[in-house]
N, C-alpha and C positions, 0 to 999 in steps of 0.2 A: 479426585476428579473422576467424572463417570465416564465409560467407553467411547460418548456420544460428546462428550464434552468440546474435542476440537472436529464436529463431522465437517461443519462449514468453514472453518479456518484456512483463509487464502485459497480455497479450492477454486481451479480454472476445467474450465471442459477438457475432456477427455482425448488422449492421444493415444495415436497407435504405438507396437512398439517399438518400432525403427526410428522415428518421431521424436519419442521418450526417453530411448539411449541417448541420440544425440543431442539432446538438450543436457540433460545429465548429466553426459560427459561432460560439454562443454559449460557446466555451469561451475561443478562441483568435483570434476575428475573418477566418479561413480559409473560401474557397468551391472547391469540388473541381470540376471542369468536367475535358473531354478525354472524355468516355465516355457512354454510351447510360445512361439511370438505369437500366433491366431488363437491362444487364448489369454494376449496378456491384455490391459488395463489400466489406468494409472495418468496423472498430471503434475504438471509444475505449475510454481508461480515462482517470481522471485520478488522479494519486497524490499523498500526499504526503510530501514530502522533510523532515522537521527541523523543519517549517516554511512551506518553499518550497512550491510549486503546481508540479507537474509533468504531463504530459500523453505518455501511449503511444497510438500511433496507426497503424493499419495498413490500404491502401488499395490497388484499383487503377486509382483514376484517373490519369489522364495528367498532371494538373496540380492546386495547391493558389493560392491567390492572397489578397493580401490588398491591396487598393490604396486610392488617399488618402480615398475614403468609407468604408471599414471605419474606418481610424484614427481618423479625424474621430467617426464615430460612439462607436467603445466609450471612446477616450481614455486607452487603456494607456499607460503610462509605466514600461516593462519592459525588460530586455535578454531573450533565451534564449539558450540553450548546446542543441544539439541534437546529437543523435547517431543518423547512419543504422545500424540493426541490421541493416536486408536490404534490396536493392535498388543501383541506383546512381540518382542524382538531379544535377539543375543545382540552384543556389540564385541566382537575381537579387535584389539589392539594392546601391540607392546605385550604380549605375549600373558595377558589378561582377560577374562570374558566376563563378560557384566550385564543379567538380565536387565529387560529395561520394559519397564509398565506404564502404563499412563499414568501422569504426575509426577515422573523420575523427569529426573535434570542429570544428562550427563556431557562431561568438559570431550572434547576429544583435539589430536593434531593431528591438523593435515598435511606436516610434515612426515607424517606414518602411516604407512600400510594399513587397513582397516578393511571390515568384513562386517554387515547386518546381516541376521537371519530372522527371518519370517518365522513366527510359531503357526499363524496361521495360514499358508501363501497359498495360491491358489484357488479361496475360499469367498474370501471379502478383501478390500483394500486395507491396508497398513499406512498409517498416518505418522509424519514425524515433520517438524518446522527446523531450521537450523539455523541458528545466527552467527557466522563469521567474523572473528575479533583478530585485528590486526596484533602478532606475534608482538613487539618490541612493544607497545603501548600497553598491551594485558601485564607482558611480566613487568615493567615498571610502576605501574597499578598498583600492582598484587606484592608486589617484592620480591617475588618466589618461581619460578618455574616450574609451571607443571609438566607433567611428563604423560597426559592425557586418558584414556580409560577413567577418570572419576566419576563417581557418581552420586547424586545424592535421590535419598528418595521421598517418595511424594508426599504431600503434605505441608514444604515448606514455604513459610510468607513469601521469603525472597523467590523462589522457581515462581509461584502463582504471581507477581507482581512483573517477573522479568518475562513472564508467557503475553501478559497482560499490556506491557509494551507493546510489542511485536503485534497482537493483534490491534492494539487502539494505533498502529503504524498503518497497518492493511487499510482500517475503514478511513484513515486519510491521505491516500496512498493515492488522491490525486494531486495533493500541495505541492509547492515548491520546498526545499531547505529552506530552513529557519538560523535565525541567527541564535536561536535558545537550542540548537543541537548540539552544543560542542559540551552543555551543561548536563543535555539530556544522556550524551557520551560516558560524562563520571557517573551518570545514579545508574547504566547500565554496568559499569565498572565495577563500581560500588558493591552489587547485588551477586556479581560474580565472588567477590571474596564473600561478601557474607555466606555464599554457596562452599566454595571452597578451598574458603580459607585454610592452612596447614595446624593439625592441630597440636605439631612442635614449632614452635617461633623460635629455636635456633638457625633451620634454615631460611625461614625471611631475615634474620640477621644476617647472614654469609651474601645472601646476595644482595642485600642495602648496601653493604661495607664494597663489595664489587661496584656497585654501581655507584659508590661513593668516590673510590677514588678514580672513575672515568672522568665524573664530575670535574674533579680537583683537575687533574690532564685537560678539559677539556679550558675551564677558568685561565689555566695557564697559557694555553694556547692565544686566547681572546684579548690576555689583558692592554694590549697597546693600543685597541680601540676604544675611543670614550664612548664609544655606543653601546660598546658592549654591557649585559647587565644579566639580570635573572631571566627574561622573557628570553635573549637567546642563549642562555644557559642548555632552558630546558627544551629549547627544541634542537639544539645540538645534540642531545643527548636521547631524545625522540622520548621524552615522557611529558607530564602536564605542570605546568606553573605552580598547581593547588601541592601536586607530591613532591617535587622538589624544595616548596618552602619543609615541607612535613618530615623531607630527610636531615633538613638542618633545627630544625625545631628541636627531634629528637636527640639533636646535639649540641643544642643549648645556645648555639649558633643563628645566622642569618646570609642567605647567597650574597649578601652584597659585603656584608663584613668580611668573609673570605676573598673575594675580588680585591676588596681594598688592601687587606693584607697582602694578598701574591703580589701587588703591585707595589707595594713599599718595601717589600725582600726586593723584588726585584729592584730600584730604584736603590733599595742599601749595597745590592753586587754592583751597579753600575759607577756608582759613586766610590766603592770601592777601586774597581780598574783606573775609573780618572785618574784617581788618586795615585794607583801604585804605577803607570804611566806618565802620570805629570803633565796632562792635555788640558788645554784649555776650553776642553766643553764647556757651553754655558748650561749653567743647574736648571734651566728652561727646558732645552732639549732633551734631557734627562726624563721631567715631569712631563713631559710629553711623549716620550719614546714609554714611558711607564702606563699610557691614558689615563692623562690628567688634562683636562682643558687649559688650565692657566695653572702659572707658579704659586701664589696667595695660596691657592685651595693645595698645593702639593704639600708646599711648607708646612702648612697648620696640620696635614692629617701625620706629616714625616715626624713633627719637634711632638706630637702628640703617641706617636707611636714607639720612638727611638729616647725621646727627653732632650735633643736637641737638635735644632737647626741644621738644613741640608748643609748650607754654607761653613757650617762647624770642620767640616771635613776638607773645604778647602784650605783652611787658613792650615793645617798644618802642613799643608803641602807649599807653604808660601802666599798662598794666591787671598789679596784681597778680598775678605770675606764680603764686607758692605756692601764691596762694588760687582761684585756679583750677586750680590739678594737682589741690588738696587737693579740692575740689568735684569733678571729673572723677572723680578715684580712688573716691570716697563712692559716685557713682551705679554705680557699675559693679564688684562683686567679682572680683576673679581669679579664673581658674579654673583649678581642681587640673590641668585639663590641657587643651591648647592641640586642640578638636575638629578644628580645619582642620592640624594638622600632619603630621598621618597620610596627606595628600590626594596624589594623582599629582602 
């Protein structure tokens, strides 16, 4: 990408720099220092991406800084992806420093202290776009947690395509939301891993396997709802429907077979205490207190999971088997079709 490549990307007229600061500040937690204010220069725009919160910014100060009282103060909990259009720059963070050219793509948190510096400040404006990616959604994404300062450099498909976004966002940047943004979300997600992806896949395994057994706590928590299913799985757990099937996929698995399972452990402890109690709960309430709609649908997944019947359990505590299936079955019609079998 040429020097000129982003001159007119999201550029707004010109501010002074009092103006400037406090836009800054309050956009992105950033204070511009290195320069004379009567000779500074420089504009925002903020845009928005699908969604996302993006930020075009073009200046010529020496320097941009965000240190541990900014953070503390606004309390972001964001990554960005930034891309210099013009200019060259340092990027300090996490106690790393990473030139950064036109057509580099670098990750950064703004969870973290950070420092730009101008190569050429003073001279001509410094151009750089930012797009802000909500923390909990990237690393469930990605699998993996970055620790920011990455970088990649210029030339690649995905930076040219994920630049390419952001700008075909600007030239429609009068629309309303779209219902195809939450789609347009993953292929901007998407393009982040294929940027910076880990190129050891043991630590995107340690933090699958973390964020696996959330999952499982969280399945546990839900199971007495018969609403409960995949869709609030994964927003319990603040990732997407498409990566939640993908964690269970890659284990051979499905969110809704695990549901089902927790709820027939659980319904085998509960049947259990009856038992070593000797209460006359009815095997109904059981299938119920486990989220199950009706007995019929608890019986057939319980004789299919254990090899026999809830009822089995009664009879040797005494208690008429029959006439508690027959009771269960009473409270609970089957239904013409099974809501939860359609589920991920």
């Amino acid at each position: 990408m040429s020097q000129d490549a982003g001159h007119d990307i999201l550029e707004k007229p010109r501010l002074n720099y009092d103006a400037w600061r406090d836009l800054l500040q309050r956009m992105c937690g950033y204070n511009p220092a290195g320069i004379e204010p009567n000779a500074f220069t420089g504009w925002i725009r903020p845009v928005d991406v699908h969604g996302f919160k993006a930020l075009a910014t073009g200046c010529n100060a020496g320097r941009m800084e965000r240190d541990y009282r900014d953070v503390r103060l606004d309390g972001a909990d964001h990554y960005f992806v930034l891309f210099p259009v013009r200019g060259r720059s340092v990027l300090t963070q996490n106690d790393e420093a990473v030139r950064l050219d036109v057509g580099d793509v670098v990750l950064g948190d703004a969870t973290r202290p950070a420092k730009f510096f101008a190569d050429n400040h003073g001279s001509e404006l410094w151009r750089n776009v930012a797009l802000n990616l909500p923390r909990q959604e990237l690393v469930a994404h990605l699998g993996f947690e970055p620790q920011g300062a990455l970088v990649r450099r210029g030339g690649t498909s995905a930076g040219r395509l994920l630049l390419e976004l952001i700008r075909s966002a600007n030239e429609d940047a009068e629309s309303k939301s779209s219902p195809t943004d939450r789609y347009m979300q993953f292929v901007v997600y998407d393009l982040i891993g294929a940027l910076f992806a880990p190129s050891d896949p043991r630590s995107v395994s340690r933090h699958a396997d973390k964020l696996f057994a959330r999952i499982r706590g969280v399945i546990n928590d839900g199971i007495a709802d018969p609403d409960f299913g995949p869709p609030e799985v994964a927003a319990k757990t603040g990732i997407s429907l498409r990566y939640l099937q993908k964690l269970f996929t890659q284990r051979g698995s499905t969110c809704s077979e695990l549901i089902y399972s927790l709820r027939l452990e659980h319904a085998a402890r509960l049947l259990h205490r009856r038992n070593s109690r000797g209460t006359p709960q009815p095997l109904s309430e059981i299938a119920y207190a486990c989220g199950f709609r009706d007995y019929t649908h608890f019986a057939r997944k319980f004789r299919y999971r254990f090899g026999q019947p809830p009822g089995a359990h009664s009879a040797k505590n005494g208690q008429p088997r029959d006439e508690t299936m027959r009771q269960g079955a009473d409270e609970g019609a089957l239904s013409a079709q099974d809501p939860e079998s359609s589920l991920i």
